[in-house]
Structure formats: C-alpha cells, structure tokens
N, C-alpha and C positions, 0 to 999 in steps of 0.2 A: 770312675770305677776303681776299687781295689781290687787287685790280686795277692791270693794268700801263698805261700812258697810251704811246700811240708818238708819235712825233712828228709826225705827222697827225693826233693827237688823237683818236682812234680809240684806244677800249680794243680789248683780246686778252682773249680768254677759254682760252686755249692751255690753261693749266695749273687752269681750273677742272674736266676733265674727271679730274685727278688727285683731287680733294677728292669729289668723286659715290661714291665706293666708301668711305672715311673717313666722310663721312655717312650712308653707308646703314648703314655697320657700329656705329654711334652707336649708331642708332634702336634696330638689333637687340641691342644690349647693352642698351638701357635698356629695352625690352619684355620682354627675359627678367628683369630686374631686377624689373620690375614682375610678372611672372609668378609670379617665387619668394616677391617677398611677398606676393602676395594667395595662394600655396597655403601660405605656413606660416601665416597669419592663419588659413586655413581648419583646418589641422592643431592650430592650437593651441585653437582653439574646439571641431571637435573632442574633442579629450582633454579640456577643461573638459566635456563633453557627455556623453562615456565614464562621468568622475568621478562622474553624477548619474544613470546609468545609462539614459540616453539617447545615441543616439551616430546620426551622418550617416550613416554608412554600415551602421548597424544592429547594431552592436558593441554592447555591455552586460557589464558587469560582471555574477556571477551575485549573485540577492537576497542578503540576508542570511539567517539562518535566521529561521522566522516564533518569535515570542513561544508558548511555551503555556498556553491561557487556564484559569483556575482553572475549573472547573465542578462544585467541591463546596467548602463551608468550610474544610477541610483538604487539601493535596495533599504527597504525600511524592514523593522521583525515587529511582528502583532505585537508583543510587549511595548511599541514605541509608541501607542494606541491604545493602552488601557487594556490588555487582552490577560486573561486571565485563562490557564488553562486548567483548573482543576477538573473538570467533566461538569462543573455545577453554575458556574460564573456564566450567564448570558454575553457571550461576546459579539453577539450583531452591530454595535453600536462603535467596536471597535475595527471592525472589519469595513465596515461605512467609511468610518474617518479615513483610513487606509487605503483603500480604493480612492476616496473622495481626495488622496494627497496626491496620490500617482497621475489621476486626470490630469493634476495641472502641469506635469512635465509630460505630456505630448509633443511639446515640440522639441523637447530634449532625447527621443527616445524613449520616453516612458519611466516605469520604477516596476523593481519588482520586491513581492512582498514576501517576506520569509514567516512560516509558520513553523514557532518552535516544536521541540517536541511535548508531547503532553495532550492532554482532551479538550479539545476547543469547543464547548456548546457554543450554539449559533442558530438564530433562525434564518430564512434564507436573506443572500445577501446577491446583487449585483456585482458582474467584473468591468471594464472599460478597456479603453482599445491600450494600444502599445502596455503590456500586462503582463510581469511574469508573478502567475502562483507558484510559490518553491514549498512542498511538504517536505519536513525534513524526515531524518528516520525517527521513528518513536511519535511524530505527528499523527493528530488524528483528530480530523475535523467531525462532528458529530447533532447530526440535525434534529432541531427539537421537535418531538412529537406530537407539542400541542398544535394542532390545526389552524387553531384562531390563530395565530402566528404568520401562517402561510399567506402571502399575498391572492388576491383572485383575479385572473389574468381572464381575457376575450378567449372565446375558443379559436384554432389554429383554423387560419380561412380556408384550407383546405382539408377540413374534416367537419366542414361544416354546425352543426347544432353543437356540438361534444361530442366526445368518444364513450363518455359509461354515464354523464348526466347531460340534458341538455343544458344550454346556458355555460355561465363562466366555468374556468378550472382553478385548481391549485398550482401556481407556480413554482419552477426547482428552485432547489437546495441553491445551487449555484446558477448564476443563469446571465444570460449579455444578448443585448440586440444591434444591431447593424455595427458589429466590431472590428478592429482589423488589429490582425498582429497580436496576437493572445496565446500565452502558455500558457498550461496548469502541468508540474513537475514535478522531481522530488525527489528525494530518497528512499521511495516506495511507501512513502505518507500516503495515511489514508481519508477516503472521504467516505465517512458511513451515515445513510440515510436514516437506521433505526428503523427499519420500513415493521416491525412487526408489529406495532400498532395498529399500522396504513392498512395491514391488511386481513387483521383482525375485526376492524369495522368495516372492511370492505366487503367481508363476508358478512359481515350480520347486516348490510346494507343501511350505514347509521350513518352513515357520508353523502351532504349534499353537492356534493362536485366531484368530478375528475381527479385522482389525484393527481400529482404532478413529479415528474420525472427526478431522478437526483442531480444530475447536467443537464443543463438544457442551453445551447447558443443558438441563435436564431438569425437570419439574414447575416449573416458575419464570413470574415473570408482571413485568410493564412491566421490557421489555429493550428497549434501542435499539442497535442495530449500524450504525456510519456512520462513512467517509471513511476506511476502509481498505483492505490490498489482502492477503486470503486465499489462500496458493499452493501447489500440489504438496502438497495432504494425500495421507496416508497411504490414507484410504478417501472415504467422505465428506466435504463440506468443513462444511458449515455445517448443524449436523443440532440445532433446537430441537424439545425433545420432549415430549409432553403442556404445552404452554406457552399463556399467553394474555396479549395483549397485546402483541404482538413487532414492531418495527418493523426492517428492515432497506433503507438508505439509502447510495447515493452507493457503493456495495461494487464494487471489483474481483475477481473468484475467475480463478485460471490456475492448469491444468495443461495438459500436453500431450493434444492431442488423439487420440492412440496409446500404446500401452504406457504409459498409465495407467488402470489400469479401476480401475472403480467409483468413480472420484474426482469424484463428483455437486458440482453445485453448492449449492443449497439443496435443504433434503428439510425440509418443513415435517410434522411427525409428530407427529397425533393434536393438533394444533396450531388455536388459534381466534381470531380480531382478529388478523390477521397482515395489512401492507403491506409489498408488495417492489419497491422502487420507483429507477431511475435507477442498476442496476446493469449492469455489462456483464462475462457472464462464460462463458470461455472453457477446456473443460475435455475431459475423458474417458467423460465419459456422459452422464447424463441433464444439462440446465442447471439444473431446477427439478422437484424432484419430489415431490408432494404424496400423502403418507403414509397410512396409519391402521394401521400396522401389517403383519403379514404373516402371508395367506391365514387360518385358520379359530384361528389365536392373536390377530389384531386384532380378529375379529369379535369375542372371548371376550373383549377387552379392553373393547371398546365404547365405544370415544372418536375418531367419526368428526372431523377435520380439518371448518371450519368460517370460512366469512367471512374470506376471504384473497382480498386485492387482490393483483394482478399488472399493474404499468404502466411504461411506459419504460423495459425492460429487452429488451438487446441479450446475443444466446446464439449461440455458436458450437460445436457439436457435431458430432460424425456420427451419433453416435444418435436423440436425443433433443433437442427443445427443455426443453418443458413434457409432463410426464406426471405422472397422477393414477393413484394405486394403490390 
C-alpha cells in the first residue's frame, strides 16, 4: 500500500478504498486454495483407505475370494476331473470320476472335493462315505432338466406303490446309500435343482414317475450339512432317510412360495439324532416335515423318526411351517 503525504502533512487515504476489493479477492483466492488442498489431502487418503478396503465414505473394494480350507487329508477341485463350469458343459462324468477317486481313500480318511466357483451343469450324481463336498463362494451346482437323465429308483419301502405315480421314481440331484461320514459345505455354494420345469409338467401331468428330491441320503449315519444354500428342487429339497446322526447347519433352502408344490424344505424320514439348527428357509410347502413314512406302508415299515432338535430356524410358507406326519 502507498501513502500519499499533502502538503499539510496530512496523509489521503483516497485511493486506499481501491485496494479493499484487491484484498478481499486475496483472501478468497487463498481460502479456496487452502480449501482445494485440504479436499485432495482428504481424497488422496481417501483412495489410500479404498486400497485397504476401508474407505470415508463407505466405499470398499469387494473381499477377495475366501481360501478353501482342507477338511480331509486329501482334496481334489472338479477341474482335476475334466469339470467345466460354464452353465453349458455336462459335468456328470466328471463328478463320477471324482467321487469314484475319493472311494479309494477310505482307508485314508476319505478326500474331499472342491467345487470352484462357476455353474456346474450335472445330471444327478452319487456321493460315497468318508466325503467332503466343499461349494465354494460363487459355486453353483445346477441340475439338468432333461428327465431322461434322471436315474429310476424302487419306490421307498415305506411309501409303498409311490407317492404321485405308482411304480419306480426319479432319483436326486445328489444322492448316497448306506453312508457314513459325509459333508456337503461351503462358502454358501449353491445346489439348485432348476425345479421349474419339474413343475411345470407336473402340473400338466406329462410325468410318468415321482419326481425326485434335490438331496436325498438314504440308510447313512454322521452326515453334516452346513453353510450352503439349497434351491428350486424339483420335489423335496432335503429329504434324509432312515438315517442317524444327521446334523443340518447355517442352510439356506428357496423356492418360490407359489407354483412350486411340494418343494418341502427338510423332511426328516424315519430319521433319529437329527439337529436342525440356524437355517432359514423359504419355500412351497411344508418348511420342515418330520416323516415316518406314508399311512399303513410306514407303519409296516416301523422306523418312527426319533430325537430331532429344531431351533433358530426361520420358515416362510403358506402352508406349513413344521409338520409331523
């Protein structure tokens, strides 16, 4: 700033009120200056913050995929089998082999077989005893529609003739007889049956057999079922039979709550030591329905269901929550 001196001695401030606007306009350039770098300070902290999957404003990068944990001495991945997960690839052939490797170390403990993630087409396949299924995250096993596919199984000797045809039925998705020591896991991998088919001809009545369950283990004993998510079976979802020792855990089951009949959630059948616990399941009939068979064929079978815990489980039906038969 100048000051002007008159000849009175007497300063003028005249031309100070020219400089008032010049310094005000300072200020505010040097406050947006200081504005812009405390906000890129903050943006570049920030995107250091993003990087570690913490972020200010709640951003996040997504995890990584989780590790999957060995839980037998040996684990083999469907890919070491020929498995192809594009949704389109028939992978029955590889899932065969894979099961058919694990058999041979029963004396070892067993093998457990990892299913990447991706879409597994499959027609149904067998498990064997000492067996862990591991669904990883992003897995998703996916049952093919076509029928001719489906094995024809004896009707269950305590339901006599059939349940919706007389004569044979349609075997599950997944399925084991006189087992022991069987997981099916995961990192909430899923096993979807595709049932809208099953039950689109089930209603036009164009099916000559029973359909058949999306699980089904039969005479088998220490089975643990946990942290996966069961969908859109065919009939029943989760149907363990004459079995003891059965734990079922952390399970998601969905089907639509209309125009899916009979797509029960669990059906614990002629079944004993069973806990079903922490699952929440959303379906077309019954949520949980506790077996022994059907009418004067279960009686003739005589292996009433026995000592079955039911706790922290959430059921959405119209029908049915829990029903004992």
């Amino acid at each position: 700033m100048v000051d002007i001196v008159s000849s009175s001695g007497r300063f003028h401030f005249a031309q100070h009120r020219r400089w008032l606007p010049g310094l005000v306009s300072s200020y505010k350039t040097l406050f947006a200056s200081l504005w812009v770098a405390v906000f890129m300070a903050v943006f570049l902290w920030q995107s250091s913050s993003i990087g570690s999957g913490i972020g200010y404003f709640g951003w996040a990068t997504p995890p990584p995929m989780r590790t999957v944990p060995r839980l037998r001495a040996v684990a083999y991945n469907l890919t070491d089998f020929g498995g192809v997960g594009d949704g389109k690839t028939l992978n029955t052939e590889a899932f065969e082999r894979a099961v058919a490797a694990i058999a041979r170390l029963a004396r070892k403990g067993g093998g457990q077989l990892n299913v990447p993630p991706g879409l597994w087409l499959t027609a149904p396949f067998n498990l064997t005893s000492h067996m862990t299924l591991f669904l990883a995250e992003g897995a998703e096993i996916l049952g093919l529609q076509d029928e001719n596919y489906w094995p024809l199984m004896p009707p269950l000797p305590s339901y006599g003739y059939g349940r919706e045809h007389k004569g044979p039925r349609y075997g599950s998705l997944i399925h084991g007889q006189n087992l022991k020591d069987v997981v099916i896991t995961g990192h909430n991998g899923t096993i979807n049956g595709q049932g809208q088919s099953w039950w689109t001809k089930y209603k036009r009545r164009i099916l000559n057999y029973t359909r058949g369950p999306l699980v089904q283990l039969m005479w088998s004993r220490d089975i643990i079922i946990s942290n996966i998510t069961l969908r859109d079976s065919p009939f029943w979802t989760l149907h363990p039979y004459d079995c003891k020792n059965v734990t079922v855990s952390n399970v998601t089951i969905l089907a639509p709550v209309s125009g899916a009949p009979n797509t029960d959630g669990i059906d614990p059948d002629s079944c004993e030591d069973m806990v079903i616990e922490n699952c929440y399941i959303c379906v077309g009939d019954d949520g949980i329905a506790i077996k022994s068979g059907w009418d004067q064929y279960g009686i003739a079978y005589g292996r009433p269901s026995a000592n079955i815990l039911i706790r922290n489980v959430t059921v959405r039906s119209v029908v049915r929550s829990i029903d004992w038969q």
